[in-house]
Structures are given as C-alpha cells and as structure tokens.
N, C-alpha and C positions, 0 to 999 in steps of 0.2 A: 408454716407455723410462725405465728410474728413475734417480736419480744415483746414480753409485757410490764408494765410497771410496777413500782416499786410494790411490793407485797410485804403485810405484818399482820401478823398476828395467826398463823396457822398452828392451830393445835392438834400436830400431830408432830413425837417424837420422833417418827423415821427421818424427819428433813430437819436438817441446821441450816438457817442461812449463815454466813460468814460475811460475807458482803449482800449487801442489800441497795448498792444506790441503782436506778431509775438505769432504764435503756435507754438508750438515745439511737439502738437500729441498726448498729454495728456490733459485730463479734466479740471487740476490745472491748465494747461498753457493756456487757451483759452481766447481771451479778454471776458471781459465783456461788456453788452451793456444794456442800457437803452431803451425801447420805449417808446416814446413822445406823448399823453398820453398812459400811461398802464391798461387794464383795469382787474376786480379783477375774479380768476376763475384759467386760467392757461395759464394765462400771454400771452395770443397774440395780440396786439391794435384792438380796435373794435370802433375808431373812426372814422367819415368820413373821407376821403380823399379833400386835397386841388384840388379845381378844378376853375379855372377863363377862364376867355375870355380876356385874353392879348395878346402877342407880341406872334408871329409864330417862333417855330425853324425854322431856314434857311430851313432844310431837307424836309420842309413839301411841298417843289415845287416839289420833288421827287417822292411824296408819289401817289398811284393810289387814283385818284378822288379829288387831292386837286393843280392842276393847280391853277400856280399864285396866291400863297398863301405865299410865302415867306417873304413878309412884315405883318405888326400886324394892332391890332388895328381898326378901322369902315373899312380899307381894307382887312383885312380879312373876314371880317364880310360880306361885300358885296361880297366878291367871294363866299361865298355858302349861297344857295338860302335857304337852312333850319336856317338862322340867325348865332348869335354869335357860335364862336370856343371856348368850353372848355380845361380845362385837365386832366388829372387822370396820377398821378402815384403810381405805385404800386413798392413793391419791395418783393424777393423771397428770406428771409434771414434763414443761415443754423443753425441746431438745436445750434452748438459753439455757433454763435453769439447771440444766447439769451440765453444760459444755460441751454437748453435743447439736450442733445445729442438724435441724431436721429430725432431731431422733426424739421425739417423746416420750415414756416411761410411766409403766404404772410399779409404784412403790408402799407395799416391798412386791416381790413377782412372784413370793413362793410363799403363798401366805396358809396357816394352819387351823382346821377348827375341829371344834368336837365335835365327835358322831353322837346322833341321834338326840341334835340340840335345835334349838331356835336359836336363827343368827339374824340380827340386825346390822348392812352391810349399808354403810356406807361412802360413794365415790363423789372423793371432790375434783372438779375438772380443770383447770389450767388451759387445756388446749380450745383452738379452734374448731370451726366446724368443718366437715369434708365430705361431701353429699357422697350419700349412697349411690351408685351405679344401679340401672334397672333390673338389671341380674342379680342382685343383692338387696333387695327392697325388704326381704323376709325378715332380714336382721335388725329391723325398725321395730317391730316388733317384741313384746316383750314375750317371756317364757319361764316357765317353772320357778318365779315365785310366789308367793300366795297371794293370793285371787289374780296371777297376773297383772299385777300392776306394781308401778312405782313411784315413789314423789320424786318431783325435780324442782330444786330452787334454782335460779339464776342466782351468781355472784358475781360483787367487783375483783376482779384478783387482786388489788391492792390491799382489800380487805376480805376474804374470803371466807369467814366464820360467819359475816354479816348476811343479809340478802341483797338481791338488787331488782327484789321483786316477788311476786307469791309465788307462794307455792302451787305447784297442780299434780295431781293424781293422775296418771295416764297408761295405755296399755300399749299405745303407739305414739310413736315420733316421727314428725315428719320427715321422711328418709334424707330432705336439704339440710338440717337443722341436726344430724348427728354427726359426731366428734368422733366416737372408738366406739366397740362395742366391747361387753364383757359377756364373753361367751364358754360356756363348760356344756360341750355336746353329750359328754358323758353322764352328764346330772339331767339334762333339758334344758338347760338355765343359758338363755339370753338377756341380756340389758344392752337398748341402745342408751349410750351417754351423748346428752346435751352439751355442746358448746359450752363453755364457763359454767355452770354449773355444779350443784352437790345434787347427787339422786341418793335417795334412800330405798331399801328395800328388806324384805324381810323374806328369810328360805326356812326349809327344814331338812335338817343333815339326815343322811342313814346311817348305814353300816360304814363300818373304816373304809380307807381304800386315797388313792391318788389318780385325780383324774387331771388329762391338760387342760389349760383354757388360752384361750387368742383372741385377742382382736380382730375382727370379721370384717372393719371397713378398709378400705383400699386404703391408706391416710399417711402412705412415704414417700416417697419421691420415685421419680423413671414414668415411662407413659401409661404401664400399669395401675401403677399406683402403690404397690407391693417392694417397694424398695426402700432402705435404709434401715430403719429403725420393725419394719414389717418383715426384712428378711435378717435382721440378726440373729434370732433364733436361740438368745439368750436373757431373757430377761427384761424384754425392754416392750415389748408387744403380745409375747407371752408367756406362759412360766407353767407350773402345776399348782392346783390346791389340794393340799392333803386333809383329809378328812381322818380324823384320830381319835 
C-alpha cells in the first residue's frame, strides 16, 4: 500500500484529518489522522455508520432498480415500495492514513441499518489494487445486490468527492484491478472494490439480525497474503453489520 497525497475535501464525518501535508514515502512524513470516534484495541472505528432517509444523490436515477428516484424526500420514499431510502458510507483508508503501515481499514467497521429498508451504500476506496489469486476469482464478482451490479467511479485521492473518470455499471471486476472485497456471506452480498475508487450500490435489508463481513482478497502482508491488517481480527478488515 503506497502513501498517497495530500487529500481534501472528504465528506464524510467518521475521518478528521489533523495534519494533511503530502507524503514524501517515509513513515515520518505521512499525515496523520484522527477517527471520529476511535475506539480502544487497535485503533479502527467501531462506531455505527450515519445512515438517514434524506435527499437522493442526483445519480440514484442511473442506478439499476432505483427509476425516478432523483428527487429526495416522501418522493423517494414513495418510488420504492420497501419504504424510506437510507445511507451507509463507508470508506477504505490506507494503513498511512491511520499510522498503521500496511494495515488498511475500512471506517467505521461496525456499521448499523434498518431492517426491512432500501440501502444505498457507498464505498470510497483510498487503497491500491491487489489481484485476486486463482482460487479466489469468484469474489470479483458481484452478489446480492439489486440486479447485481454496481457503479464504480475512479477517483484522485487528493480530491476524492470529484471523479477521475466515468462512471461504469458492472457485475464483474477484473480479478487484477480489485483492491478489498466487501463481503457478508450471511446476506449473499459480495462487492469487489476497485482500486481508488467510490462504488456505489443498492441492497434490501430483511429481518433484524447481525451478520460478519471480511474482506475476501488476500491484500496484507506475509507469502499468504493474509497478514497484518487481514489477521487482526478487529476491525480493520472485518467487523459485523447489524441489521436493526
């Protein structure tokens, strides 16, 4: 995982940066970052994730299964017949930006949604790519959420609300070209994530319940590939979603 440069403008509340100058490729030189809350162990949030039933990104008219959805609010609400539109976002920040070298993180790790809702989830990626192994190709693949697909923009991580590129709708990734996976075996739900990248996707919750999810590509260190950040086993590679 390489350091990357200076980055602004990330709206999402789980991350303060504190310092923000530029890497220059050494350890001393990596900003530092704060997570909003942090929780105590080995430092990867393990708070729920913000999720409401507001206003639609424009993009959501684009999206498969979310016709005329582009406006917010009791209109959205009424374009699908499973009730209100939540959100989840998550973000895939690299071991630099928390002070862990090597260890990446997705934030928060313990994230909460409603049952029996329409979620609109999306992951912004910070990390690099780390090809799938042949015995793992399956998890390129996307799974259980509607119409099985999902968008991917490319982003600058300097600027990562912007693009760095179009959008594409896809149901597969090139197994060289993914980064983490998010995966909830208990739901069906696979997402390979792109390198630098935001994917967007859309599920539908059921009944309550707390199921695990992991990241399914090899992408830590050792000849594995399953080490560091992959065998912490706290929050940093994987965590529970609680369905409530």
């Amino acid at each position: 995982m390489r350091p990357h440069p200076q980055v602004r403008g990330i709206a999402l509340a789980t991350i303060t940066a504190v310092a923000l100058a530029a890497c220059s490729g050494s350890r001393s030189a990596s900003p530092v970052w704060t997570l909003a809350p942090t929780a105590a162990g080995d430092g990867a949030a393990q708070a729920a994730a913000p999720v409401a039933s507001t206003s639609s990104p424009d993009s959501m008219a684009d999206m498969p299964g979310m016709a005329g959805m582009s406006g917010g609010g009791a209109g959205a609400a009424a374009a699908v017949s499973t009730g209100a539109v939540s959100y989840l976002n998550l973000t895939i920040v690299t071991g630099d930006m928390i002070g862990h070298t090597e260890f990446p993180a997705y934030v928060p790790s313990n994230p909460t949604l409603p049952a029996n809702s329409t979620v609109v989830v999306t992951i912004t990626n910070f990390d690099d790519a780390t090809a799938l192994p042949a015995d793992m190709k399956q998890y390129a693949s996307v799974s259980g959420t509607v119409a099985d697909t999902v968008q991917v923009t490319p982003i600058d991580p300097a600027d990562p609300n912007g693009s760095a590129g179009p959008t594409k709708a896809i149901s597969t990734l090139d197994p060289k070209a993914v980064s983490h996976t998010f995966t909830v075996p208990g739901l069906g739900l696979n997402v390979p994530i792109a390198a630098q990248s935001r994917v967007t996707f859309v599920i539908h919750t059921g009944a309550a319940g707390t199921f695990a999810w992991r990241c399914f590509d090899p992408c830590g260190d050792g000849p594995t590939g399953w080490g560091t950040a992959m065998a912490a086993k706290s929050g940093f590679m994987e965590g529970t979603l609680t369905v409530a």
